[in-house]
C-alpha positions in Angstrom: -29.9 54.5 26.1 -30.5 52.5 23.1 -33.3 49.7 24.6 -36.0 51.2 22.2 -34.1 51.6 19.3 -33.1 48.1 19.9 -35.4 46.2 21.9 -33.0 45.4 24.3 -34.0 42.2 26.2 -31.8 40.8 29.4 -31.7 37.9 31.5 -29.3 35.7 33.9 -28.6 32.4 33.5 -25.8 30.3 35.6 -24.7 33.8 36.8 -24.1 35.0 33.3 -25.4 38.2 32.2 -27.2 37.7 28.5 -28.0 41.1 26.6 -30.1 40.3 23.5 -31.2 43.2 20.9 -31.9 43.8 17.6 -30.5 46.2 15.2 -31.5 47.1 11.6 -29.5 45.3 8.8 -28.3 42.5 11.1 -31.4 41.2 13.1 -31.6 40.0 16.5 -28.8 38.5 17.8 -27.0 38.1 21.9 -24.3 40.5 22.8 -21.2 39.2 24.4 -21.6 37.6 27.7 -21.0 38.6 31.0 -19.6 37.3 33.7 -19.1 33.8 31.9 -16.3 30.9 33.0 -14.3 28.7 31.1 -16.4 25.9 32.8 -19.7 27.1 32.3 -19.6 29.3 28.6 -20.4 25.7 26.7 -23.6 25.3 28.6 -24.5 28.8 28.3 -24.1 28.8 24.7 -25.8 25.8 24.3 -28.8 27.5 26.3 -28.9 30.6 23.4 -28.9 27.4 20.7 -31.7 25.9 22.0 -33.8 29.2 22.5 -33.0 30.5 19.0 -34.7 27.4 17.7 -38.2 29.2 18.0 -37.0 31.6 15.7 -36.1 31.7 12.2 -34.9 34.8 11.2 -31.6 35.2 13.2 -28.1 34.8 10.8 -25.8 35.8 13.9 -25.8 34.1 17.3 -23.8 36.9 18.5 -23.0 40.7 17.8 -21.2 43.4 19.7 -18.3 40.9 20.8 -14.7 41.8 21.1 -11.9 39.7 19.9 -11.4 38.9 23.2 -14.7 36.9 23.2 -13.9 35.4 19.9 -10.3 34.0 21.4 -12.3 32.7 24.6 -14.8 30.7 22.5 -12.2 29.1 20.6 -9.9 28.2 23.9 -12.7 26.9 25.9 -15.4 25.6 23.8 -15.8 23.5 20.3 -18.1 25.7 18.4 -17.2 27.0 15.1 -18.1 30.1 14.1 -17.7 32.5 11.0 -16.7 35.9 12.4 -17.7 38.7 10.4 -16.0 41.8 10.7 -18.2 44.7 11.7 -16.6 47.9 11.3 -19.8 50.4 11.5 -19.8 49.4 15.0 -15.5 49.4 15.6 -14.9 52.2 18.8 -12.5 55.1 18.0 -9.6 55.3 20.6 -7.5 58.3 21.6 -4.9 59.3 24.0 -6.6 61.7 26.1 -3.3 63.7 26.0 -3.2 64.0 22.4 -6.8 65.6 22.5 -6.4 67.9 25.4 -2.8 69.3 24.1 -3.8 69.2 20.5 0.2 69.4 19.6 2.1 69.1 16.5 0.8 69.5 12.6 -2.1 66.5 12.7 -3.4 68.7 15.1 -3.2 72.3 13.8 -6.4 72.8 12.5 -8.5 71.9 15.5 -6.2 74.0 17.7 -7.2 76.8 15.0 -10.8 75.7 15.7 -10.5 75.8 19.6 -8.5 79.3 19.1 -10.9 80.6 17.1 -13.7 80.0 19.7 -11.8 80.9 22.2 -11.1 84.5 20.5 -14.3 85.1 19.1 -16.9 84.4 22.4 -16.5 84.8 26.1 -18.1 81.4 27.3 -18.8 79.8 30.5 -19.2 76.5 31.7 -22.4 74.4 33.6 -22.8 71.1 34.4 -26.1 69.3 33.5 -27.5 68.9 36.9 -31.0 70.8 37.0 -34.2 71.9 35.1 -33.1 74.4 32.8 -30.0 73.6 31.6 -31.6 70.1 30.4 -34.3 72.0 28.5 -31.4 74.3 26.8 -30.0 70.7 25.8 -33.0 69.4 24.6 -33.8 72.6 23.0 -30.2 72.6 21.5 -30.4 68.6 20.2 -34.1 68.6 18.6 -32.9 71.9 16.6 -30.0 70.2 15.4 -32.3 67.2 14.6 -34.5 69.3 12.4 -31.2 70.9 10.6 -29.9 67.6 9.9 -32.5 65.0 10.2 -32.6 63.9 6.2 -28.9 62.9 6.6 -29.1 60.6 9.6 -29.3 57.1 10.5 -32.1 55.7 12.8 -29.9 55.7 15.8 -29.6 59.1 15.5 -33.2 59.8 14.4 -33.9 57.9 18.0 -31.7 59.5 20.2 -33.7 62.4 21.3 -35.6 60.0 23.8 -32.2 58.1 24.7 -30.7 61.4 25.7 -33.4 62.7 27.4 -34.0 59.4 29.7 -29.9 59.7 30.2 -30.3 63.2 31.9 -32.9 61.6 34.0 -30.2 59.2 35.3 -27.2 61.5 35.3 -26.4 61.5 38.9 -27.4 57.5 39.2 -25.3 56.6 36.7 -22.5 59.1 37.8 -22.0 60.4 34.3 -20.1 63.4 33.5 -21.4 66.2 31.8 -20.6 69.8 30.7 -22.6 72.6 29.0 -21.1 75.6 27.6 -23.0 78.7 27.3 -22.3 81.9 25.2 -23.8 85.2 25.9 -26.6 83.3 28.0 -27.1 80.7 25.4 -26.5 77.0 25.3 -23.7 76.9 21.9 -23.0 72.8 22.9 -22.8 69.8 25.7 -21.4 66.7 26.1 -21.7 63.9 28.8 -19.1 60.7 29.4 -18.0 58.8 32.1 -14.5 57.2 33.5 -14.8 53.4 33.3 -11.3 52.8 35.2 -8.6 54.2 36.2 -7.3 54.7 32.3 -10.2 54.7 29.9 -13.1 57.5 29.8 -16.1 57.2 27.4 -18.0 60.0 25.3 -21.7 59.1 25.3 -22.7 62.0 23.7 -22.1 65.1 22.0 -23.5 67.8 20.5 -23.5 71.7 19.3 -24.8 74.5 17.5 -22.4 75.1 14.6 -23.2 78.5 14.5 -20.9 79.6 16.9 -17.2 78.7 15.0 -15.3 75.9 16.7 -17.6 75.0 19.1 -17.0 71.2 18.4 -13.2 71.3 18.5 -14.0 73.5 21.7 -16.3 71.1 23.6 -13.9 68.0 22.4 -11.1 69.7 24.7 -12.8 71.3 27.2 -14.9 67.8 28.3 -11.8 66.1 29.0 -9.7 69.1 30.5 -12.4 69.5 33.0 -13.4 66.0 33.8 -10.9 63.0 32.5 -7.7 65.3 32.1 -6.2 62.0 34.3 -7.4 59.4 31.8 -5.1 57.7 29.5 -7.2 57.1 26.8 -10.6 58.0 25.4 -13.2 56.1 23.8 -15.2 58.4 21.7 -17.4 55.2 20.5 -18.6 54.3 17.0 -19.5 55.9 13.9 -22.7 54.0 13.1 -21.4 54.0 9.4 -22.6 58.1 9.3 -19.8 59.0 6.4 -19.5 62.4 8.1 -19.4 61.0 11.3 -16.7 58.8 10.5 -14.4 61.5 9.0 -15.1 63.6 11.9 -13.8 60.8 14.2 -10.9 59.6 11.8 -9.3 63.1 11.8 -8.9 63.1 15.5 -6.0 60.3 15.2 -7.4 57.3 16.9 -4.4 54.7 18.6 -6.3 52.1 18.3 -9.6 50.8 17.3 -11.4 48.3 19.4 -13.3 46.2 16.7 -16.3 44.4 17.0 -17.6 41.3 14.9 -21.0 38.9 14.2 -20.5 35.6 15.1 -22.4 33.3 12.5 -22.6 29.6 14.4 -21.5 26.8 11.7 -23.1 23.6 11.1 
């Protein structure tokens, strides 16, 4: 979704997948690796060393890597790195019970949001699977965009075109999606996908805050008719958006999964 905002680069080396991109405020830098092996994650590194000497403008060897990552490079290799926490990037995890049931006090205004929905409009649900119901979306996402666009970041300035080369792939990818309609027009959508048998991932979501509750709505909905046999949800990062992040936080993540830059010392 995000290879134009980022100039996403791949290749394979020693049967290793390397992802390298570039994102504003931290330069270019190599995601965490793929496929690696004890026995072969010293060479591969020493591969990205070498490479990165024909540039001069990159502080991190690596971004996007889980602490799992982190614990592998200091079990298997002897490279010393600085990890630097980066928390605009940390995913926001929730048990998918929790968001479905919506039970208990934490939880009583968004089941006042989905019960106000619920009361005020008679809806019905699509899926995302032909001509017109992707125009509503677009139609739906670049209004929002002009609405909001003077308090976004450049990811979500950019997303139009991700989101509308994702419903090209929809089926391909065998992503999820729903689109609720009021009186014959599109009020929101959303489209995830199940990773494994515990963990399902919110790609994106959107809707018109006109009709009252519709975010609360969709947030329930999504995962009572696709991932309602998940265990957890992964509703991603906040990209540092303030009102993105409260929006998240009040939800009750379990657990975040955080991310760090790894800064390679002499």
């Amino acid at each position: 979704m995000w290879r134009k905002l980022n100039n996403v680069k791949y290749a394979i080396f020693d049967d290793v997948l390397i992802i390298e991109k570039n994102e504003e405020g931290k330069g270019t830098f190599y995601g965490q690796l793929f496929g690696y092996k004890k026995d072969n994650l010293t060479k591969v590194i020493d591969k990205l060393i070498e490479r990165n000497l024909n540039f001069t403008d990159r502080d991190y060897l690596f971004g996007d890597v889980e602490d799992v990552f982190v614990q592998d490079l200091k079990q298997y290799t002897d490279f010393k790195f600085e990890a630097v926490e980066d928390i605009d990037d940390w995913e926001y995890i929730y048990n998918t019970k929790d968001l479905i049931e919506l039970k208990g006090k934490k939880y009583h205004s968004k089941k006042n949001h989905v019960n106000s929905f619920l009361k005020a409009y008679t809806y019905n649900i699509k899926t995302i699977d032909n001509k017109t119901v992707i125009n509503d979306c677009m139609e739906l996402l670049h209004k929002w965009h002009d609405e909001v666009a003077v308090t976004v970041n450049n990811e979500m300035l950019m997303e139009i075109d991700a989101i509308k080369d994702l419903f090209k792939e929809l089926h391909y990818f065998d992503l999820e999606s729903i689109a609720v309609y009021v009186d014959g027009e599109l009020a929101g959508f959303a489209v995830g996908e199940q990773v494994n048998d515990k963990m399902a991932v919110i790609h994106v979501e959107r809707g018109e805050i006109a009709y009252k509750g519709i975010y609360s709505f969709l947030n329930k909905q999504f995962l009572v008719e696709n991932f309602a046999d998940t265990d957890f949800v992964n509703r991603q990062e906040d990209t540092g958006n303030e009102g993105l992040r409260k929006a998240k936080q009040s939800y009750h993540p379990v657990k975040m999964v955080e991310k760090y830059l790894l800064k390679l010392e002499n």
